[in-house]
C-alpha positions as CSV (number, residue, x, y, z in Angstrom):
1,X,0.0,0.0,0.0
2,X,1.3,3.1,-1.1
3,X,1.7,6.7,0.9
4,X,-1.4,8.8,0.3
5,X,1.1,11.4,-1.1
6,X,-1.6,13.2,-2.7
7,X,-2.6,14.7,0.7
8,X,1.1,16.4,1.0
9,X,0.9,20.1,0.9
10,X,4.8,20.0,0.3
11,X,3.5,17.9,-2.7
12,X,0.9,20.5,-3.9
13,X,3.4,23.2,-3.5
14,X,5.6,21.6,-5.8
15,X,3.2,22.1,-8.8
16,X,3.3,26.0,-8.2
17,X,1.0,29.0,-7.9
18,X,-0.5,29.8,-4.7
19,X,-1.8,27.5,-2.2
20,X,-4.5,28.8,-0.1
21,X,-5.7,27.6,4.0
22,X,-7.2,29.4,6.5
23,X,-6.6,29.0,10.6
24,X,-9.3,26.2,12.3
25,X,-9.8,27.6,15.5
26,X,-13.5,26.3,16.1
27,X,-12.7,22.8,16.6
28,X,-15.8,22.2,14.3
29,X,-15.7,19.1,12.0
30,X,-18.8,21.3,9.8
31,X,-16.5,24.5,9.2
32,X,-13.8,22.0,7.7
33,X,-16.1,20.5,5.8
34,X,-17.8,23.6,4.3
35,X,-13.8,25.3,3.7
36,X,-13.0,22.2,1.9
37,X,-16.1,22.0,-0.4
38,X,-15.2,25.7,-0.6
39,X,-12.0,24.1,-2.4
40,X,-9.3,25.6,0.1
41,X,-6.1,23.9,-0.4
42,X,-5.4,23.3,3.3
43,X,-6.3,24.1,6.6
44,X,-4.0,25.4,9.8
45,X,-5.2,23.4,13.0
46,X,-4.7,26.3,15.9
47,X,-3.8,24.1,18.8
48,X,-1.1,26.9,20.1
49,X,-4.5,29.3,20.7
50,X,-7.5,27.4,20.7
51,X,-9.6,24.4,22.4
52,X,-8.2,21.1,21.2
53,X,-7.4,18.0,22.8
54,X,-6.1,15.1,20.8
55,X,-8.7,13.6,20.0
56,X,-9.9,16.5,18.8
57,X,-7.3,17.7,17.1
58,X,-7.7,13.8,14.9
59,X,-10.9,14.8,13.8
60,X,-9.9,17.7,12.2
61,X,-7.7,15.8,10.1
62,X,-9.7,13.0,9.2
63,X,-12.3,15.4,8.4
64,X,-9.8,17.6,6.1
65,X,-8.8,14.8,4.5
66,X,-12.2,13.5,3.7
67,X,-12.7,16.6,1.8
68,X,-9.5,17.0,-0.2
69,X,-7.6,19.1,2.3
70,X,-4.2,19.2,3.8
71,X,-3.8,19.3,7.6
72,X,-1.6,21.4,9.3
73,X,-1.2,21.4,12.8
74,X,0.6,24.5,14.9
75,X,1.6,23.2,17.8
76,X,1.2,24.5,21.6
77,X,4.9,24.4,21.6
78,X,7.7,22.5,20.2
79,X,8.2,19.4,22.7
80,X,8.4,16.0,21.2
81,X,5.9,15.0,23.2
82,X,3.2,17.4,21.2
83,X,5.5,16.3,17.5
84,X,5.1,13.0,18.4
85,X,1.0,12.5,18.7
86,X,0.4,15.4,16.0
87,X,2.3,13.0,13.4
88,X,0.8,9.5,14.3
89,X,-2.7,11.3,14.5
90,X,-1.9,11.7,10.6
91,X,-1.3,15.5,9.8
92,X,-0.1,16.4,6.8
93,X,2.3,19.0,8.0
94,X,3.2,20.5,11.7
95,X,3.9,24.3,11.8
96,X,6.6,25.4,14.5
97,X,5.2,27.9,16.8
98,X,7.6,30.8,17.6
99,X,11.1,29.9,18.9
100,X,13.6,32.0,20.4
101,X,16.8,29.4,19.7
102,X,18.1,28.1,16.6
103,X,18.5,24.6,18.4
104,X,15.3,24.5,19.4
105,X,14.6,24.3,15.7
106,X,16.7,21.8,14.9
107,X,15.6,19.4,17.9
108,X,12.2,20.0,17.0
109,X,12.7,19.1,12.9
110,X,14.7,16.3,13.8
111,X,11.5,14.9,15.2
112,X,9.4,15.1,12.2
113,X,11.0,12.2,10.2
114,X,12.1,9.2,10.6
115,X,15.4,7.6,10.4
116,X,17.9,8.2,8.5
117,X,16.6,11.4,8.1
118,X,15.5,12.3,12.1
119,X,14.7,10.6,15.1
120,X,10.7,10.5,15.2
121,X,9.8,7.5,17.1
122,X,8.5,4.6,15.0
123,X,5.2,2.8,15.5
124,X,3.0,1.5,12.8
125,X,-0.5,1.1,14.4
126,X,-1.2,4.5,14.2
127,X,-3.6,6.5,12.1
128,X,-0.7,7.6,10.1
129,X,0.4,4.5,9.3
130,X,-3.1,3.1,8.4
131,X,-3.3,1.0,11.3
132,X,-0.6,-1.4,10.8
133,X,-1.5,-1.9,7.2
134,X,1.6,-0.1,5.4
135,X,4.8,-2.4,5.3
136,X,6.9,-0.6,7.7
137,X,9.7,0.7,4.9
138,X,7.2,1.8,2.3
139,X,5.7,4.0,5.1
140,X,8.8,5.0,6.8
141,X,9.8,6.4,2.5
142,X,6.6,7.8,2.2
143,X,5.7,9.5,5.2
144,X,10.1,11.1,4.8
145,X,9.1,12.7,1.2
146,X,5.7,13.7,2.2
147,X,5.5,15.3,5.3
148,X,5.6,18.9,5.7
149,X,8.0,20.9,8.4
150,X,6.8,24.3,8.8
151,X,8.7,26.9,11.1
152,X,6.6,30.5,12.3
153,X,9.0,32.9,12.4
154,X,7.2,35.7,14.7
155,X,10.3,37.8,15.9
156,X,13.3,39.7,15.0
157,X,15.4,37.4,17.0
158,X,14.7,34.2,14.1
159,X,14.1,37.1,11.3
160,X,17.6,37.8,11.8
161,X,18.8,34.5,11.9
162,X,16.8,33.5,8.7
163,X,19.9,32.2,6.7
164,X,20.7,29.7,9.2
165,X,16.7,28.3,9.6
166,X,16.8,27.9,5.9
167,X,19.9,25.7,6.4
168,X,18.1,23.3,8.9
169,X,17.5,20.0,7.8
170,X,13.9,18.6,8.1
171,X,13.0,22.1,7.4
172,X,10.7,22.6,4.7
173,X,8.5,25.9,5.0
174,X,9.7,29.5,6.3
175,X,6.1,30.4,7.6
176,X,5.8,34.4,8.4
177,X,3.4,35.4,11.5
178,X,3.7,39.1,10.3
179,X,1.0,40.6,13.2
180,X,3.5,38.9,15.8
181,X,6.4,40.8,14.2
182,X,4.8,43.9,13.8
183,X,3.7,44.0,17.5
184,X,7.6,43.3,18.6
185,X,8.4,46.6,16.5
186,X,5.8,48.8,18.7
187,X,3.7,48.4,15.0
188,X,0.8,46.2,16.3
189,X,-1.8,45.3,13.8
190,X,0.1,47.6,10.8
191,X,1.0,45.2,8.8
192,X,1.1,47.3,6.2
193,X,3.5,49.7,7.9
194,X,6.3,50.4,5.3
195,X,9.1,49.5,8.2
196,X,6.9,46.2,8.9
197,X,7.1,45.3,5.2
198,X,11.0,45.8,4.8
199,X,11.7,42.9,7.5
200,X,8.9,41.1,5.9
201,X,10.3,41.6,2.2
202,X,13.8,40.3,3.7
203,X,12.8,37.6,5.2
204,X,11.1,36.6,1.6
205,X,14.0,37.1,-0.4
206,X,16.1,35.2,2.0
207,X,14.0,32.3,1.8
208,X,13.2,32.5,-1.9
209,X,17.1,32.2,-2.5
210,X,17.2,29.8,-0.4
211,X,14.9,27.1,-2.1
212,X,12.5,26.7,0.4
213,X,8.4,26.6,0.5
214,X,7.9,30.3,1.8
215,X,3.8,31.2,3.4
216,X,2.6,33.5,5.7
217,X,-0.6,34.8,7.5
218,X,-2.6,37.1,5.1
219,X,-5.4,39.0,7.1
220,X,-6.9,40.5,3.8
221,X,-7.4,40.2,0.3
222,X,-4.9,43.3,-0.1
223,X,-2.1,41.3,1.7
224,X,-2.9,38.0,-0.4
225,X,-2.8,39.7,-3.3
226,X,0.9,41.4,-2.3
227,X,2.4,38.4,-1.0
228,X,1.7,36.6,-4.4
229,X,3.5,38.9,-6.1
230,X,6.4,38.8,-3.9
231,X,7.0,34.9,-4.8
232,X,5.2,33.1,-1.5
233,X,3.8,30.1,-2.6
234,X,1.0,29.4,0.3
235,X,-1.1,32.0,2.4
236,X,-3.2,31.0,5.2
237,X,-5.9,33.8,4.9
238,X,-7.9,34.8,8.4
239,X,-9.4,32.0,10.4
240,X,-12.5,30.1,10.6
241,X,-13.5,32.6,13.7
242,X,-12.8,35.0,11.8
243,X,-14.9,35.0,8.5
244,X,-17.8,34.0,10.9
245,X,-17.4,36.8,13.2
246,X,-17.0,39.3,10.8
247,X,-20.3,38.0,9.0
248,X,-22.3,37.9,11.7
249,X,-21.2,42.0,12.7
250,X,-21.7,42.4,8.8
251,X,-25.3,40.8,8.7
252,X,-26.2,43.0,12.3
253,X,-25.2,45.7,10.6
254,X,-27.5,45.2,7.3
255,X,-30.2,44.4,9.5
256,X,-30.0,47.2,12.0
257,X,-30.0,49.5,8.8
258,X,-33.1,48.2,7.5
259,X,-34.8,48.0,11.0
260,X,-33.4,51.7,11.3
261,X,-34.8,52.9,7.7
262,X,-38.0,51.0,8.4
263,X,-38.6,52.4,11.4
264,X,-38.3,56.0,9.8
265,X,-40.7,55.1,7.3
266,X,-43.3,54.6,9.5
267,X,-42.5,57.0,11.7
268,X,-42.7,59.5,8.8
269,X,-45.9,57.7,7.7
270,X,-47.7,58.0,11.0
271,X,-46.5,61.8,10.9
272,X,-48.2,61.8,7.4
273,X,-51.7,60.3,8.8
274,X,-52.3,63.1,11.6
275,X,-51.4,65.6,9.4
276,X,-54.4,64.8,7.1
């Protein structure tokens, strides 16, 4: 039985363009279901700032994967521990939350293959490894080449260290966290700022010399549309929370309005009446 490689987002990154996700914050096996029929190219899990437990976090995955989708997970932090369940659960990719050491890099993508490559811990009866039904070195290939190593970089401590990240092995994906950044330069939120965007624009060209997958967070259309241009080849675009939020203040809004006009017009109209 052969690796499901055509679940990899490393492996849908390698055919170019721009692959788009969104954060899963909601632990809520509907949303996934909806972005993926919404044909999103992968999903983020949020386990460093939301709700999930591991079983949780599993149905996510299965539930990505029933719908086409990558799953990425970002860890509540980089123990082996957290590296260790998030793979046998069977994500698709692990993204790196911030770090403030270059080794803690390495130790971290050293467990997230197996050897030769790292030291990941083997077991096959795991949903990963289909339960036992892989032959062990077909899956121990497979899983190697198809997995996806993802490091946040979210200050200017690992910004400036960027050459050396690049040169880890087991490193696959320079991910940006560009509001984390801007709120260590006293810039929260401005993304946008011109000062923001320099550190941003090195870090890119860095990694884009380098050879590696580069992404980043992307809170609008504006900043999508910009980070395309500069060469990224994956954006994770808002969150599930999110779009709903901002729908539900949008569809207030629309109705307050028309309750607001509507209650003009019959004010006016009543006006109208005594007046005749």
């Amino acid at each position: 039985m052969a690796y499901p490689s055509q679940l990899s987002l490393k492996a849908k990154l390698s055919q170019g363009g721009l692959s788009v996700g969104t954060y899963i914050k909601l632990n809520n096996a509907q949303i996934v279901e909806m972005i993926g029929y919404s044909q999103f190219d992968f999903i983020i899990v949020d386990a460093r700032h939301s709700a999930y437990s591991y079983e949780s976090i599993m149905t996510m995955i299965r539930t990505a994967n029933g719908v086409g989708m990558s799953a990425v997970v970002r860890l509540p932090s980089n123990q082996e521990e957290h590296i260790l369940h998030t793979i046998d659960l069977g994500a698709q990719g692990i993204l790196m939350p911030i770090a403030d050491e270059l080794a803690e890099i390495e130790s971290a993508a050293t467990y997230m293959r197996y050897a030769p490559l790292g030291r990941l811990d083997f077991a096959l009866t795991t949903r990963s490894g289909h339960y036992g039904l892989y032959e062990s070195d077909d899956y121990i290939e497979g899983f190697n080449e198809a997995f996806t190593s993802m490091v946040m970089i979210e200050n200017l401590q690992m910004a400036g260290r960027i050459n050396e990240i690049c040169n880890i092995r087991n490193v696959d994906v320079i991910f940006i966290g560009v509001a984390s950044i801007s709120a260590e330069m006293g810039k929260r939120g401005q993304t946008n700022d011109p000062e923001v965007l320099a550190v941003v624009r090195g870090i890119t060209e860095t990694v884009l010399r380098s050879g590696k997958y580069l992404g980043a967070y992307a809170g609008s259309m504006e900043e999508v549309t910009l980070y395309e241009a500069w060469g990224m080849h994956m954006v994770a675009y808002s969150s599930d929370l999110l779009m709903a939020a901002k729908r539900f203040q949008q569809a207030y809004e629309e109705l307050n309005t028309f309750k607001t006009k509507r209650y003009e017009t019959l004010s006016k109209q009543v006006e109208e009446a005594k007046n005749e």
